[in-house]
C-alpha positions, 0 to 999 in steps of 0.5 A: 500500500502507498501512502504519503506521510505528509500532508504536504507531500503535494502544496494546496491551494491557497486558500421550527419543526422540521418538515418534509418538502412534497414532490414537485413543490419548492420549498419556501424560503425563510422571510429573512432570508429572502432566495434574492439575497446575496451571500449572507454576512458573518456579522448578519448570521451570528446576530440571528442565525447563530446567536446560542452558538457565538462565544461558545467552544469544545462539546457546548458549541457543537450541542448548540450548533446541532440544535440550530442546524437540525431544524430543517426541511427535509428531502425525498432522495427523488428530490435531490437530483434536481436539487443538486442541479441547482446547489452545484451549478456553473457559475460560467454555464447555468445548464451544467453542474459541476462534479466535485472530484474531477471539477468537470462541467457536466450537462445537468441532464446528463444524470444516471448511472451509466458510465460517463453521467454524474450520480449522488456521492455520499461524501459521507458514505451512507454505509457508515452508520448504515442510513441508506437513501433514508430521509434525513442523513441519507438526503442531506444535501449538505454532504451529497455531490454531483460527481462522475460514476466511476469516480464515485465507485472508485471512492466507495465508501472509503474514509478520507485520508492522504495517500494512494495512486492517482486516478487515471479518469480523475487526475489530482485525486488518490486512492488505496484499499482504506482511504480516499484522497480529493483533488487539492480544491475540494480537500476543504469542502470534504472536511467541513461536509464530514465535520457538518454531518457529525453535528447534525447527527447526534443519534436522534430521529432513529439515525446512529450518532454520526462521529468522525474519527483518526482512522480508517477502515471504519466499515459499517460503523458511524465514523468517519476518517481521518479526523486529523486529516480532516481538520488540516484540509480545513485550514489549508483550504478554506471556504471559496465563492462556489462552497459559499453560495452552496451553502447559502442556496440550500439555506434559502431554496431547499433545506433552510439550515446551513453548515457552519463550518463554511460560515466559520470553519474556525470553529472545526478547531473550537470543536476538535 
């Protein structure tokens, strides 16, 4: 097995009741986060959204942000197609997504499973913690990307870590028999998807406490890896305009909760 024992082996880029939304309706925005309105301001968010969260650190600022996060709306998996075509659009071209661990544009109908279409990646991978397609951690757009079939094969359900060789279809990208390691640009997307479905899911509403872990080969149990991994792709690469607005259109169209970690990723490390 190969396997780089530096993360700087290759440099980064710089850097309510919850509700279920019916099929084929759009889900209403929040008043005071009107579809129209540009990225939402730090200062905005801490004087309202997260007000029970600021000033706090360690186990009471990540029970505070699961209370605030876990009202949400919630999608049928059926739904997340189409929400995906919108949450991961091209800013350059509004008929395409683009995939998160080639960074390809793809045709937003060019959807499926045959080879060459995009599909819905589990970031975390949905037998960690065996949740399925279930509504809820199953259909959180939070963690689920358009990427390329075979890519999303070829990552599996592996955990996160550095090392592996490259993909041949998906160049910047590593893979071994335990790990899975992004292209450089979305090392931080990674981490703070991971590190959002840890807070969210702490073992209610039926769904296994979703923790992640500085390991791999997790298998079938709710953790996810490489915690030490996760936390320095955070910093070295911190949220960009694409991950931003992301998060902001699944605040305003779709799940009306947002992951914090992109709002401030400082609080990975307030956390863990």
């Amino acid at each position: 097995m190969s396997r780089r024992h530096s993360l700087y082996a290759r440099p980064l880029l710089a850097a309510a009741a919850t509700v279920t939304v019916l099929a084929g309706t759009a889900a209403a925005a929040p008043a005071d986060f009107p579809p129209d309105r540009c990225s939402a301001t730090a200062a905005a968010l801490d004087d309202t959204y997260y007000q029970d969260a600021v000033g706090k650190t360690g186990t009471e600022l990540k029970a505070a942000l699961h209370t605030i996060i876990s009202n949400q709306t919630k999608l049928s998996y059926s739904q997340v197609w189409n929400a995906l075509k919108t949450t991961d659009e091209d800013p350059a071209n509004s008929s395409n997504v683009v995939l998160l661990y080639t960074g390809r544009s793809q045709s937003k109908n060019d959807n499926g499973g045959n080879v060459g279409q995009w599909n819905r990646e589990h970031v975390w991978a949905k037998s960690h913690g065996d949740f399925g397609t279930a509504t809820g951690p199953g259909t959180d757009i939070h963690h689920l990307r358009p990427t390329d079939v075979q890519v999303n094969s070829s990552r599996g359900n592996k955990d996160f870590d550095n090392g592996g060789g490259e993909l041949g279809s998906a160049p910047g990208n590593f893979t071994d028999s335990d790990s899975f390691e992004p292209r450089d640009e979305v090392k931080g997307d990674v981490a703070r998807m991971i590190l959002y479905m840890a807070v969210r899911y702490e073992g209610g509403d039926s769904f296994a406490d979703l923790e992640p872990n500085d390991q791999v080969n997790n298998g079938s149990a709710p953790k996810m890896g490489r915690l030490s991994v996760l936390g320095q792709w955070s910093r070295q690469d911190p949220p960009d305009t694409f991950e931003k607005r992301r998060n902001d259109v699944i605040f305003e169209q779709f799940q009306h909760n947002r992951n914090p970690f992109v709002d401030h990723p400082e609080w990975v490390g307030a956390i863990w």
